[in-house]
VMD Tcl script that draws the C-alpha trace (Angstrom):
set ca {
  {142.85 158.04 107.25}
  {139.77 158.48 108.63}
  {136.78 160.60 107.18}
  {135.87 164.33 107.75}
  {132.91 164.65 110.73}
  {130.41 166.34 109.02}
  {126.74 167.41 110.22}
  {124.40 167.90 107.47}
  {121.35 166.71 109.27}
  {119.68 169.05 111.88}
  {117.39 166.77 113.38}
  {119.75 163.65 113.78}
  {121.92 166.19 115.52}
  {119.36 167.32 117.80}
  {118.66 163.71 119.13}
  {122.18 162.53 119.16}
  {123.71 165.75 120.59}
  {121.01 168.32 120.92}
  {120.07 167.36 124.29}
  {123.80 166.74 125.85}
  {124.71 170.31 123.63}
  {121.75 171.62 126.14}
  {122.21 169.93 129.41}
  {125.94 171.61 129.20}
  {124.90 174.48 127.24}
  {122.48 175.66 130.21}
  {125.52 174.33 133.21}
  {127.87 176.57 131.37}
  {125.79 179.43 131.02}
  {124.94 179.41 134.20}
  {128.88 179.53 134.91}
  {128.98 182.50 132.91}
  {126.25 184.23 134.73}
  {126.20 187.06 132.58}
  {123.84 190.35 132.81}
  {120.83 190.51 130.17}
  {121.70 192.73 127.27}
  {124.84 191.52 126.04}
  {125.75 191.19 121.97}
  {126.41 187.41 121.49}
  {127.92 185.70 118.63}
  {127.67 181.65 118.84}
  {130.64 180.04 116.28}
  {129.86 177.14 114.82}
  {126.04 177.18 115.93}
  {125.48 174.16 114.07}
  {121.49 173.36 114.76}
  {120.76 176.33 117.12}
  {120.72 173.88 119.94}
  {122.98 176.10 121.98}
  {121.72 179.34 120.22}
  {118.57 178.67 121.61}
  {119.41 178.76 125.30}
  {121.42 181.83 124.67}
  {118.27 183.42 123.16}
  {116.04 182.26 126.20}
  {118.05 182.29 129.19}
  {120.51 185.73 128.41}
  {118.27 188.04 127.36}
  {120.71 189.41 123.94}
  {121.09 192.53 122.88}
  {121.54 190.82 119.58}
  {122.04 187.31 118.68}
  {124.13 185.99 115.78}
  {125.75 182.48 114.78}
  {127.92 181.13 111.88}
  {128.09 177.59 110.73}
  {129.62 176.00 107.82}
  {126.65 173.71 107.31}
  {123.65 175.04 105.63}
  {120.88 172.26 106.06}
  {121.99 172.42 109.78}
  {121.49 176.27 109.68}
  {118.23 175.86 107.76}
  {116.90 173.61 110.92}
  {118.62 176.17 113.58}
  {115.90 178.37 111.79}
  {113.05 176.48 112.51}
  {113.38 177.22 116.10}
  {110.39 179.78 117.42}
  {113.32 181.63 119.94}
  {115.63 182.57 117.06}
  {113.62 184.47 114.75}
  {115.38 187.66 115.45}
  {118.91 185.56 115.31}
  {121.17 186.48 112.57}
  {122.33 182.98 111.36}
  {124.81 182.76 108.65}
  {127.34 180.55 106.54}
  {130.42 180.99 107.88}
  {134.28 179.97 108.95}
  {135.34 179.85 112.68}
  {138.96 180.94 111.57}
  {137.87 183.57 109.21}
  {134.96 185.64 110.64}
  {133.41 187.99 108.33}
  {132.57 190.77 111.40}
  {134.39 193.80 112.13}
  {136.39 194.27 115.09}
  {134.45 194.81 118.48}
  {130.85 193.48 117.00}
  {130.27 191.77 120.17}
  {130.27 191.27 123.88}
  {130.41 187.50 124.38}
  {131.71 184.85 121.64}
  {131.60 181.73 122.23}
  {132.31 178.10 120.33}
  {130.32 175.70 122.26}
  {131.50 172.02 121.70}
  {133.24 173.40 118.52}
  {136.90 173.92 119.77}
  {137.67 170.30 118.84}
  {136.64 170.62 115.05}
  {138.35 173.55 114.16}
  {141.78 172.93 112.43}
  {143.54 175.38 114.02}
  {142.52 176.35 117.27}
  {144.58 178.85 118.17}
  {143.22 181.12 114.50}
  {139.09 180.55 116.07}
  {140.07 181.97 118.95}
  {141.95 184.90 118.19}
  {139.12 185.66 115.37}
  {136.77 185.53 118.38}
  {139.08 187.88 120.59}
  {139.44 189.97 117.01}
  {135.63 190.63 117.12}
  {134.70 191.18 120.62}
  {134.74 194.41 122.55}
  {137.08 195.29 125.15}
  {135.90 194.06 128.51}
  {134.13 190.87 126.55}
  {134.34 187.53 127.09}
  {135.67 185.12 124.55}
  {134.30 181.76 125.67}
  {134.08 178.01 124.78}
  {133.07 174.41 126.00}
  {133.92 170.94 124.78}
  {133.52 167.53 125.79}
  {136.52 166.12 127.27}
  {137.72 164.05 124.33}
  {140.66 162.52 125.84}
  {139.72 162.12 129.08}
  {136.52 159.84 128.02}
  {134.04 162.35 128.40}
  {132.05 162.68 124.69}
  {128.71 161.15 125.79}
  {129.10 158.27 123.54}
  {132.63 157.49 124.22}
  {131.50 153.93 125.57}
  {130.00 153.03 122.08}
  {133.44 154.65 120.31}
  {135.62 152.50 122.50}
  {133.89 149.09 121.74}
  {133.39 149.97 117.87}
  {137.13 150.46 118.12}
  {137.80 147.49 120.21}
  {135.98 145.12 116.52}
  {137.70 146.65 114.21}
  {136.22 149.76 113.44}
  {137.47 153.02 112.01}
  {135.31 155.90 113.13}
  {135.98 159.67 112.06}
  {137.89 161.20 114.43}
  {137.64 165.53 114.91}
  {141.33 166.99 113.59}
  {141.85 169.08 116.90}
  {141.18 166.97 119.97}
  {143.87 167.89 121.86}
  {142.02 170.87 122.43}
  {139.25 169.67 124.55}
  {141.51 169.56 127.54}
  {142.10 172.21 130.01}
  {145.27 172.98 130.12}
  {144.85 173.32 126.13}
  {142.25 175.84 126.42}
  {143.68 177.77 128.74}
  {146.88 178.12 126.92}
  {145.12 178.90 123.73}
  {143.38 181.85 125.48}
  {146.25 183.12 127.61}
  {148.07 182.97 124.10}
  {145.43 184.72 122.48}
  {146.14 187.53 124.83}
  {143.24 187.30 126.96}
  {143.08 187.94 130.66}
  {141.26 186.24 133.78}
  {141.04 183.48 132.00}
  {138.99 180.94 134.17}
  {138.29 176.86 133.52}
  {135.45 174.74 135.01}
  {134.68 171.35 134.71}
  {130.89 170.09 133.54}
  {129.00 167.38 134.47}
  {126.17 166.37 133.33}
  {123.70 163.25 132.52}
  {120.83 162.24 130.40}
  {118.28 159.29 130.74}
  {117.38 156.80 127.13}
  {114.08 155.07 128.64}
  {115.55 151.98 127.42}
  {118.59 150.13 125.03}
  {116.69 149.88 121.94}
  {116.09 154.05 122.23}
  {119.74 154.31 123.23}
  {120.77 152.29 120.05}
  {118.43 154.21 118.18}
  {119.33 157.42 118.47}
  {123.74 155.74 118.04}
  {122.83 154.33 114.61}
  {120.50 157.46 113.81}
  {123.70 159.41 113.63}
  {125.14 159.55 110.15}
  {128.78 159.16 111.25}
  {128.00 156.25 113.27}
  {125.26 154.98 111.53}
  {127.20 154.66 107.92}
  {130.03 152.96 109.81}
  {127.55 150.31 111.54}
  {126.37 149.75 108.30}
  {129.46 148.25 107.10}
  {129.86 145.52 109.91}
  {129.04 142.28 109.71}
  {126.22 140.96 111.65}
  {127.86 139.05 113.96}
  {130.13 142.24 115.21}
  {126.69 144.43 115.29}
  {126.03 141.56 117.76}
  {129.25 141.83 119.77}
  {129.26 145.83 119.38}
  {125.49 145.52 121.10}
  {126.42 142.76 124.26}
  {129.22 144.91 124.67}
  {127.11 147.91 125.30}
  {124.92 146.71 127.25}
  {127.18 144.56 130.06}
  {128.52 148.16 130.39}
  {125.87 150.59 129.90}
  {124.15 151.31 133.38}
  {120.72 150.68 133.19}
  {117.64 150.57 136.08}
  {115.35 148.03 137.29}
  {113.17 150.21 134.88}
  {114.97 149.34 131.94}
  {116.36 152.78 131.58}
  {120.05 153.95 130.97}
  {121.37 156.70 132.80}
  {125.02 157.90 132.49}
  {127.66 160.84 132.42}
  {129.50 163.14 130.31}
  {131.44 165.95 131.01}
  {133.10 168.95 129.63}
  {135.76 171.75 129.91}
  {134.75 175.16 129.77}
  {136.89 178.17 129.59}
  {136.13 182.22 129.79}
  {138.97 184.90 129.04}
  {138.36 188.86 128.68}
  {139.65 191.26 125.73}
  {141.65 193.67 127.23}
}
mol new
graphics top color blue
foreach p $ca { graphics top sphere $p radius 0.5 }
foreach p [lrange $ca 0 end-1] q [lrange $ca 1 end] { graphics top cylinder $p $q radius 0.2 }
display resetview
């Protein structure tokens, strides 16, 4: 059995996935392209990486997010756009807001970590307006498109057991829809983002991989001579420039539905 994911560290998050969380976060907002004015609540807010852009790019009537973590709250704090954001302890499948609080919910790349899917998104429906949108995006677990699926693939390939999210399944399309269309929300609409981010070189690549605390600890355990495979591996198949740089992909599924 592999152990819980669990994000206790704001700023290793915010190198590891804070940047991917924001090159999505500002394709899928865009999607969205909502009016200014709007009541937002952001489930499972984690860092405020995604918070942020919400507070800078759609204009909120009000802005709050829940998050199990507190030191990853306490760093989703720090951030100079969110002092008016109401950020609290909380459980996606258990919200503690009345019916109709908001106008747009949304669980970006959350979807995946919540143990039962189909309970977050019915508490977001629960607590959103009619008319609102109850919203989501998550990397495309099994289609290979979590930003670091390369490095998951060859740790897997030596040996290694990595922790694994309890509700993959749920990053693909047709998953999402059917969990909104069973949620009893209408229009519901999917699109597919791509995006890509630039590490100037391998060593800050490999840097920011064993920065992370779930991949970090498990690095830690190997013995030298797999650290050495696990890093050949990466980079024969990493793409990387004349500069030295690596550039690649990832890509998510987003999906929109309105309260009736």
């Amino acid at each position: 059995m592999t152990d819980q994911i669990r994000f206790e560290d704001g700023a290793s998050y915010e190198r590891y996935m804070g940047v991917w969380s924001q090159l999505a976060g500002a394709a899928f907002l865009d999607w969205l392209a909502l009016p200014a004015g709007r009541r937002w609540l952001d489930v499972g807010c984690g860092n405020g990486a995604f918070t942020e852009l919400i507070a800078r790019r759609a204009a909120p009537a009000a802005l709050h997010g829940i998050d199990p973590s507190t030191a990853q709250l306490a760093f989703a704090r720090t951030r100079p756009s969110l002092r008016d954001a109401a950020l609290h302890e909380g459980d996606a499948m258990a919200l503690t807001y009345p019916n109709d609080a908001f106008e747009v919910a949304v669980m970006p790349l959350v979807i995946f970590f919540v143990p039962d899917p189909a309970k977050g998104v019915a508490e977001m429906a629960r607590v959103v307006s009619s008319g609102g949108l109850v919203t989501a995006y998550a990397w495309d677990m099994h289609g290979g498109g979590f930003p670091y699926h390369t490095v998951q693939r060859a740790m897997r390939d030596l040996g290694s057991v990595l922790p694994a999210p309890p509700s993959p399944e749920a990053s693909r399309s047709d998953m999402l829809a059917a969990l909104w269309r069973e949620a009893g929300l209408t229009d519901v609409g999917l699109h597919e983002i791509t995006v890509q981010r630039t590490f100037a070189s391998f060593d800050e690549f490999w840097a920011i991989v064993v920065g992370w605390d779930a991949v970090g600890r498990t690095i830690a355990t190997m013995a030298p001579e797999a650290i050495a495979q696990l890093t050949a591996r990466l980079r024969e198949c990493l793409p990387a420039g004349a500069d030295g740089s690596i550039t690649y992909a990832a890509r998510a599924n987003a999906v929109r539905g309105t309260v009736p």
